[in-house]
C-alpha positions as CSV (number, residue, x, y, z in Angstrom):
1,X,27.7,-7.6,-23.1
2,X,25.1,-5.4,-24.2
3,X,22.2,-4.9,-21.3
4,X,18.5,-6.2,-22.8
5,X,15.8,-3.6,-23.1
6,X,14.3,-4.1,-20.2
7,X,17.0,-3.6,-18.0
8,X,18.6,-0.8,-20.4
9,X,18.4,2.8,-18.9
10,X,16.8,0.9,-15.3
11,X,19.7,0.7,-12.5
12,X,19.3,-1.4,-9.3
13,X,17.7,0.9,-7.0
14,X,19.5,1.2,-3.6
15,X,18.3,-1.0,-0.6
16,X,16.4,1.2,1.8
17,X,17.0,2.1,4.9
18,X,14.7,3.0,7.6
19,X,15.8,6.6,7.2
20,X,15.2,6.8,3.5
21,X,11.8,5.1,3.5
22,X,10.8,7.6,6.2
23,X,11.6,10.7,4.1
24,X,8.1,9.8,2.3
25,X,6.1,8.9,5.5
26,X,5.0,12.6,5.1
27,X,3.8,13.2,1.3
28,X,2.2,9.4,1.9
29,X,-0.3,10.0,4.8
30,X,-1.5,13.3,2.7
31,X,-1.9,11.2,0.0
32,X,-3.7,8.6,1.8
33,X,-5.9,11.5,3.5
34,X,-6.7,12.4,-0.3
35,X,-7.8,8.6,-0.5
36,X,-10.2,9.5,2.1
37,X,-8.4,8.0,5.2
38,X,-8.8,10.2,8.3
39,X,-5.6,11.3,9.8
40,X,-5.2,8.6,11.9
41,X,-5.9,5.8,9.2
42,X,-3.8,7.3,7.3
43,X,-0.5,7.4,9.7
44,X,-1.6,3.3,10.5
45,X,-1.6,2.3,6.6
46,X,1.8,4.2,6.1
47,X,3.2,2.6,9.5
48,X,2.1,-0.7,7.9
49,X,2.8,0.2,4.1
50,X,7.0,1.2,5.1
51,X,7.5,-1.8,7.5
52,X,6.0,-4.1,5.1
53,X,8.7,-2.0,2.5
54,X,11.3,-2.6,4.6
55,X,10.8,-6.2,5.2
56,X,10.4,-7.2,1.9
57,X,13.7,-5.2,0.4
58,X,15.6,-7.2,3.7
59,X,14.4,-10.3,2.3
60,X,15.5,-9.3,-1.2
61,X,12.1,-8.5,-2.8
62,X,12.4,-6.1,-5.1
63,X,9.7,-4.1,-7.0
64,X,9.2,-2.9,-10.4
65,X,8.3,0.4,-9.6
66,X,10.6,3.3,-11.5
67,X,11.4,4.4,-8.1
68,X,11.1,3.8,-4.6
69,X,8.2,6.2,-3.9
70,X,6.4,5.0,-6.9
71,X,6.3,2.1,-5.2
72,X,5.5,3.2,-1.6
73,X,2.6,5.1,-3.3
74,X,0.9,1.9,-5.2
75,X,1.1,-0.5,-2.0
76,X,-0.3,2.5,0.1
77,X,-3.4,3.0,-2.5
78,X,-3.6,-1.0,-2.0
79,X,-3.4,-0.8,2.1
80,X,-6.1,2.0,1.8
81,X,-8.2,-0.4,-0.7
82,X,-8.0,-3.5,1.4
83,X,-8.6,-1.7,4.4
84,X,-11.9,-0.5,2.8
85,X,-13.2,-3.5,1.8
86,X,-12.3,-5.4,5.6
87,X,-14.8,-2.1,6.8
88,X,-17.5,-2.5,4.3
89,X,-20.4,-4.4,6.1
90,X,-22.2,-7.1,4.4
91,X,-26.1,-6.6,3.5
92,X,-27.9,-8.8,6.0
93,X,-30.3,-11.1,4.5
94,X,-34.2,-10.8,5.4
95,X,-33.9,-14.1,7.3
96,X,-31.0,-12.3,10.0
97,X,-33.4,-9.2,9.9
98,X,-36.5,-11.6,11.4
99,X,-38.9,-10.8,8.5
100,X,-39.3,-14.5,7.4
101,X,-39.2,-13.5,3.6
102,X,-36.6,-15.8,1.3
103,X,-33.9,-14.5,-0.4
């Protein structure tokens, strides 16, 4: 049988193990302090980013990411955005700030 082109060249990537998704816990909280995340948001959206990794590849999820920290490093970047947006604060309205004016 002759593999299709999308799965030509690709192989299976190997299920991860708590080890092996650990090896980038490093590289990912710099990158996540490049995002702008202090040191400690950083470690808490990688904490968060490999255990949610790990769960999904134990319920069979798998990514199409060309590899495994290709992967890690787009569902960090969207950790760090979501985690941004939860922070922003809404704009109060003129009515919540007591000045009576419409808006």
């Amino acid at each position: 049988m002759v593999p299709s082109r999308e799965t030509r060249g690709t192989r299976e990537p190997s299920v991860p193990d708590e080890e092996s998704l650990s090896a980038y816990r490093h590289s990912l909280i710099r990158y996540c302090e490049c995002l702008g995340a202090t040191r400690r948001d950083a470690e808490d959206m990688v904490q968060t980013t490999l255990l949610k990794a790990l769960t999904a590849y134990k319920a069979g999820v798998r990514h199409r990411a060309s590899s495994q920290r290709a992967g890690l490093v787009a569902a960090d970047r969207k950790e760090f955005m979501d985690r941004s947006r939860s922070q922003t604060q809404p704009v109060p309205s003129a009515r919540a700030i007591g000045t009576g004016g419409s808006v």
